[in-house]
C-alpha positions as CSV (number, residue, x, y, z in Angstrom):
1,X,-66.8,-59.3,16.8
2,X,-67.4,-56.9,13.8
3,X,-70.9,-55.7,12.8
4,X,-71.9,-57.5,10.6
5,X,-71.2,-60.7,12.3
6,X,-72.8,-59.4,15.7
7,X,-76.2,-59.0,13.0
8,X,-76.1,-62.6,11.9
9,X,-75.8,-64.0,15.7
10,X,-78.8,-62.0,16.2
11,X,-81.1,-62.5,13.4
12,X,-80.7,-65.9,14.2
13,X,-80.9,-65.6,17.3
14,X,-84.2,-63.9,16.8
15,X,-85.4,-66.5,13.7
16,X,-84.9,-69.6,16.4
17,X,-86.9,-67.9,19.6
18,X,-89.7,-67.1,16.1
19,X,-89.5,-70.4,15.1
20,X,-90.4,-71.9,18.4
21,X,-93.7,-69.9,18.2
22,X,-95.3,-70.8,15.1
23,X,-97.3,-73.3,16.5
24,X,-99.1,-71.6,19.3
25,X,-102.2,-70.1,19.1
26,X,-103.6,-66.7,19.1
27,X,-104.9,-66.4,22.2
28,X,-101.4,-66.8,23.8
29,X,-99.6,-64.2,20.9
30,X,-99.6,-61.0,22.9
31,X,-97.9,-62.9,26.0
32,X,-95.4,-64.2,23.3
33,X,-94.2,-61.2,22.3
34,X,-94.1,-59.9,25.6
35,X,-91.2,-62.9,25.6
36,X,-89.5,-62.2,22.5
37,X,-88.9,-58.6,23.4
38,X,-87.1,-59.9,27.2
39,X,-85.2,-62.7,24.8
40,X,-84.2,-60.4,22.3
41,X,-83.0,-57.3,25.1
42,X,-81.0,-60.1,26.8
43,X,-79.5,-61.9,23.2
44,X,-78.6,-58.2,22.7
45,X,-77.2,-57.5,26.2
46,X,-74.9,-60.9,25.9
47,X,-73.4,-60.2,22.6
48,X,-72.6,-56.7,23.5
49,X,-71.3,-58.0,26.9
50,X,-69.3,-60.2,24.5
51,X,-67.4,-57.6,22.8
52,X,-65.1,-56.2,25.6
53,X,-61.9,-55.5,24.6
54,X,-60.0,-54.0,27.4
55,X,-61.1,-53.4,31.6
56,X,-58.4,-51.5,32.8
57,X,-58.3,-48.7,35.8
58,X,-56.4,-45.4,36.2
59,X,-55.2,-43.6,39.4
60,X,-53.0,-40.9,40.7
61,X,-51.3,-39.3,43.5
62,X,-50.9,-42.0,45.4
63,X,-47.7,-42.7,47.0
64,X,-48.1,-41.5,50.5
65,X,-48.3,-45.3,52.2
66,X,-50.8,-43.9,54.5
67,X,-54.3,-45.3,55.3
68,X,-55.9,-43.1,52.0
69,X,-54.1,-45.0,49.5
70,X,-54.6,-48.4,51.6
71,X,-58.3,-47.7,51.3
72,X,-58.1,-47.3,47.2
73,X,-56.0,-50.0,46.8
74,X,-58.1,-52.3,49.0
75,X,-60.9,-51.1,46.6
76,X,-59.3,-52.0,43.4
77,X,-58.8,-55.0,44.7
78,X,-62.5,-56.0,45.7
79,X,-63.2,-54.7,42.5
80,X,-60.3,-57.1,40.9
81,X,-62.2,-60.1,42.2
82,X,-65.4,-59.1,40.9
83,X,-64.2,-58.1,37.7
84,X,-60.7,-59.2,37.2
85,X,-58.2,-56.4,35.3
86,X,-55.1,-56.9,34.1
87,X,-54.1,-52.8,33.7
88,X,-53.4,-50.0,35.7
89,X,-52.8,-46.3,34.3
90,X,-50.1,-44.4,37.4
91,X,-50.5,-40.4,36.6
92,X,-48.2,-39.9,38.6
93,X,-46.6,-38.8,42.5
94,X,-45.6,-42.3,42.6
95,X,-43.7,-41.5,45.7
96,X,-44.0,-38.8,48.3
97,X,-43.2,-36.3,48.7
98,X,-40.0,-36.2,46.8
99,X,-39.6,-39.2,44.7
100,X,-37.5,-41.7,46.9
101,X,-36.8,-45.0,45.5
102,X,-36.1,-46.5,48.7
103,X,-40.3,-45.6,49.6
104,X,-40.9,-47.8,46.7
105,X,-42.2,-51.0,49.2
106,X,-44.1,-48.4,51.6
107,X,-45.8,-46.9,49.0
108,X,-46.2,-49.1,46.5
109,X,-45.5,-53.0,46.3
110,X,-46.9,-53.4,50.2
111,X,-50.5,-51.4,49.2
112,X,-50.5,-53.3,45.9
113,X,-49.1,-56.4,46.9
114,X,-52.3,-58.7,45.9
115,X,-53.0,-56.7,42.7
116,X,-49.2,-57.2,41.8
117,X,-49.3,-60.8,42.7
118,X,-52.1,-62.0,40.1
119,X,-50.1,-60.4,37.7
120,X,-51.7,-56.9,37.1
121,X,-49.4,-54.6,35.9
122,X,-49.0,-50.7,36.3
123,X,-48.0,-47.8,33.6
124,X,-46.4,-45.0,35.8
125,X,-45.8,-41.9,34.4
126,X,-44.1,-39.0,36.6
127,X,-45.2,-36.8,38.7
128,X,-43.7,-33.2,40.3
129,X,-43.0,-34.3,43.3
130,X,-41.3,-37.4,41.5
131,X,-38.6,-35.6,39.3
132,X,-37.8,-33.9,43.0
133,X,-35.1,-37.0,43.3
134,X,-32.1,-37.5,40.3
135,X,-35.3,-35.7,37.8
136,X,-37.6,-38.9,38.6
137,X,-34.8,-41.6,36.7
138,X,-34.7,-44.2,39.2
139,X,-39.1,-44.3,38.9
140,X,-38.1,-44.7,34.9
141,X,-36.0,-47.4,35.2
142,X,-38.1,-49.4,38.7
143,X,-39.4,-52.3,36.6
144,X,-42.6,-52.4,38.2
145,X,-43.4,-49.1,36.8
146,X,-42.7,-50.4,33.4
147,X,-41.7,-47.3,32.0
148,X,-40.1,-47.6,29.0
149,X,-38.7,-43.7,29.1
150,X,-40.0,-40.1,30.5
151,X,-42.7,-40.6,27.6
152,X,-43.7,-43.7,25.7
153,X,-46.8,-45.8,24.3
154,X,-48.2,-49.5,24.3
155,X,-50.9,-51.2,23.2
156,X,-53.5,-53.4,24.6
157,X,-56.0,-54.9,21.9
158,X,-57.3,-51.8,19.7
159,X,-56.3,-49.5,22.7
160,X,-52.8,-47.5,22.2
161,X,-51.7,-46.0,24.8
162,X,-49.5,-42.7,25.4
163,X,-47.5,-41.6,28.6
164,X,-46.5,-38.4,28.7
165,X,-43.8,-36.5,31.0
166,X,-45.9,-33.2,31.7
167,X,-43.4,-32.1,34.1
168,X,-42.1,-28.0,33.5
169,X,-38.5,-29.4,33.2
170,X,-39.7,-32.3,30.3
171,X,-38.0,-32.0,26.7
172,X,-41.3,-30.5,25.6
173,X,-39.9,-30.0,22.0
174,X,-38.7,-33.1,20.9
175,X,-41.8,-34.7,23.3
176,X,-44.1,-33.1,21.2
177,X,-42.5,-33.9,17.7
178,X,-42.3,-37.7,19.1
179,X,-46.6,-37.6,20.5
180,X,-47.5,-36.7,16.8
181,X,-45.6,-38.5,15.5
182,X,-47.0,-41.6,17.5
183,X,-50.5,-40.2,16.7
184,X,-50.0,-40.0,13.4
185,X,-48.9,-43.6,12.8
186,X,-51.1,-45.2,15.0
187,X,-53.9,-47.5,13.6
188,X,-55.4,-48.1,16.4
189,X,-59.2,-47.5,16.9
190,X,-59.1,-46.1,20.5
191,X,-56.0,-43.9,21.6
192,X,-55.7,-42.7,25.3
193,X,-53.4,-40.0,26.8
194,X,-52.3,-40.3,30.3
195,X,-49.9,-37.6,32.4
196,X,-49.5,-36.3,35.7
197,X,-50.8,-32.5,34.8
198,X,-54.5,-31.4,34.2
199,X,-55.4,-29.9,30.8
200,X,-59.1,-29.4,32.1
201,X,-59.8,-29.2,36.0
202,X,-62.1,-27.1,37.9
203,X,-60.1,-27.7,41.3
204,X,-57.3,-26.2,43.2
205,X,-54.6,-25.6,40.3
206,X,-58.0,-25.5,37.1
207,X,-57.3,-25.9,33.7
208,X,-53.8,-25.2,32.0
209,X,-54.5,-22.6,29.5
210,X,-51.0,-23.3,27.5
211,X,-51.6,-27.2,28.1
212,X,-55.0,-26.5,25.9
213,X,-53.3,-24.7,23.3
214,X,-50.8,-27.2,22.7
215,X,-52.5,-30.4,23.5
216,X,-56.4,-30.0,22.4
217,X,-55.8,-29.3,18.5
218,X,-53.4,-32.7,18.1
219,X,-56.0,-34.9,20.1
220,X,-58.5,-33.2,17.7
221,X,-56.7,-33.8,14.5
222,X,-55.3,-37.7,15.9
223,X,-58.9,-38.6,17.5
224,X,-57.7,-38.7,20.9
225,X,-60.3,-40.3,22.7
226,X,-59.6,-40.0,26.3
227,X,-56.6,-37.9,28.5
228,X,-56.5,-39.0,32.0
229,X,-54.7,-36.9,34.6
230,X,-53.9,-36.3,38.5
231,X,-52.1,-33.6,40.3
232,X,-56.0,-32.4,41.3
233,X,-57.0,-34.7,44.2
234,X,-60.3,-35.8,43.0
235,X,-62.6,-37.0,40.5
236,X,-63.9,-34.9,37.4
237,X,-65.0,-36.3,34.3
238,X,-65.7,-33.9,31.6
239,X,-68.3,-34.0,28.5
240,X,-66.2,-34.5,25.1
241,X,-64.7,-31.5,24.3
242,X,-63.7,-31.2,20.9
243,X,-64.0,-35.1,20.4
244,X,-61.9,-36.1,24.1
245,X,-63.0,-36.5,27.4
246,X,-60.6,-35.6,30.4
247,X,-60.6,-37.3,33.1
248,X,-59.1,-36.5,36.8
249,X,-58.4,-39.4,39.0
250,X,-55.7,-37.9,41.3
251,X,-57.9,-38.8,44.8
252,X,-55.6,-41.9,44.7
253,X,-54.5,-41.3,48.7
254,X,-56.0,-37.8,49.4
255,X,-58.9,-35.4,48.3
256,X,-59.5,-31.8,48.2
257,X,-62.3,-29.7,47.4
258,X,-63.5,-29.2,43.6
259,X,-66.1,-26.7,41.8
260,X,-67.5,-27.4,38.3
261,X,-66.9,-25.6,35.1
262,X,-69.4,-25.6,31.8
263,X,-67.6,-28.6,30.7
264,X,-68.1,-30.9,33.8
265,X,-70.2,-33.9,33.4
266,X,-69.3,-35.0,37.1
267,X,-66.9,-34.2,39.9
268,X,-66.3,-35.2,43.3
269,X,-64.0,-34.8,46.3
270,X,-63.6,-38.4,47.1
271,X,-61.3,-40.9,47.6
272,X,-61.4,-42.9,44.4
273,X,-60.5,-44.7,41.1
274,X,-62.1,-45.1,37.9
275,X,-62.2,-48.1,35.8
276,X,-62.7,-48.3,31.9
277,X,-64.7,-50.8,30.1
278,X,-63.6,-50.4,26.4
279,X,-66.0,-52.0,23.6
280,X,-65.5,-51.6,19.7
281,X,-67.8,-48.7,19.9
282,X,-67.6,-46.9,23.3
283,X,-66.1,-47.1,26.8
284,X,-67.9,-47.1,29.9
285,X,-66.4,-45.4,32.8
286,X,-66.9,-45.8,36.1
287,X,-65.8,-44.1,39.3
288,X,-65.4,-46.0,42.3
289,X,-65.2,-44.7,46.0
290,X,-63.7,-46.6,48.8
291,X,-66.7,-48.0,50.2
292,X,-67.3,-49.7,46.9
293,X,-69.7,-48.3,45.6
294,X,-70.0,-46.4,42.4
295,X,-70.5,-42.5,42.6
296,X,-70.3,-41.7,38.5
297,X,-71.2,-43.4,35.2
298,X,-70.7,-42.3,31.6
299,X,-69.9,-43.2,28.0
300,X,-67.3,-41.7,25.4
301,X,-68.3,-42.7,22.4
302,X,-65.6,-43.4,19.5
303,X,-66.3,-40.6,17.3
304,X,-68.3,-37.6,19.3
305,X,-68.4,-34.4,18.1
């Protein structure tokens, strides 16, 4: 719903509740306003509620079959039948601990079986430990990764998506002249970056110094909104940097420790996923742990500075 449609449901919104108050009397007046303010916050609250364009959830490091990635999986799944999603971002260590196809059931379709079944589908990229079997092909060509090469993009409403291969062995040179290219033609309102590697992480490997030479001026110059990452097993969230925020979500199975850096809005060692609530105008982000609950909220913003 554009602008300034979303004002005309509202002004008339707000001209029906004044209308239906004309005829009451002073003495009742301060109580009625009292009213209009509730029924205005909740005509407000609807028709922003109205305007979600895409709920979809990211994770990472997750192919161990063990009871850690049972535990997130059965947690995207509670949180499925409260608020159904139809997409799921993979960053990648699809399989452990060296990429092996034949896992693919263990550590993959059994955990995700009821996601899979209502028709949710995942965007894998690849992982290290991934490319550790034939350089991760077989993962690129496994339909239910639906990877359409080592590095590609979709979109999903005004989202576009791009999957990179951040692996040490990738073609980084024509990868690079194909991601700006993609940037550059892309009309879409809300671009997101996914890969295995961290550009910004305050855990066990921290930030990638040449990543954030190579990677932070194109996301500046395309409006990048969002990179999502694993390879660090936990949560961080970071503030915008430069106009992106980065997010780690790679406590798909296990955790370890994490610090916090000058740029961290929130980080956690905790078994977890995030999910991503994208409206024309932000996208609300939420981490959830395996007991359900929420541990961090934010909002990136379509243009920050």
């Amino acid at each position: 719903m554009n602008l300034k449609r979303r004002q005309f449901l509202f002004l008339s919104s707000l001209s029906a509740i004044g209308t239906g108050f004309l005829g009451c009397t002073l003495a009742r007046q301060n109580h009625q306003s009292a009213d209009i303010n509730d029924l205005t916050t909740a005509i407000a609250s609807n028709l922003a509620k109205e305007e979600l364009l895409l709920r979809f959830v990211s994770v990472a490091d997750t192919g161990t079959g063990d009871k850690g990635q049972y535990a997130v999986a059965e947690a995207m799944t509670a949180y499925h039948k409260q608020k159904p999603y139809d997409l799921v971002v993979l960053a990648g260590d699809n399989i452990y601990n060296n990429g092996e196809i034949e896992k693919i059931s263990a550590v993959f379709e059994r955990p995700y079986k009821t996601l899979l079944k209502q028709g949710v589908k995942f965007q894998a990229c690849l992982g290290n430990h991934d490319i550790r079997t034939a350089n991760g092909d077989p993962q690129v060509k496994y339909a239910g990764f639906n990877m359409k090469g080592r590095y590609y993009t979709f979109k999903r409403n005004q989202v576009q998506f791009f999957a990179l291969d951040t692996n040490s062995n990738a073609n980084w040179k024509k990868q690079l002249l194909w991601l700006e290219k993609e940037l550059s033609l892309s009309n879409a309102p809300w671009k997101v970056v996914f890969g295995h590697h961290p550009i910004y992480a305050s855990g066990h490997y921290g930030s990638n110094p040449e990543f954030i030479k190579i990677f932070t001026p194109l996301f500046q110059k395309y409006g990048v909104q969002v990179y999502i990452n694993g390879h660090e097993h936990h949560y961080e969230r970071t503030r915008a940097i430069n106009g992106t925020t980065y997010l780690i979500t790679g406590a798909g199975a296990g955790s370890r420790p994490v610090g916090r850096s000058e740029w961290t809005e929130y980080s956690a060692q905790k078994l977890s996923f995030a999910v991503y609530e994208v409206y024309s105008d932000r996208i609300e982000v939420s981490a959830i742990a395996t007991d359900n609950s929420v541990f961090d909220q934010g909002i990136i913003q379509l243009k920050s500075a």
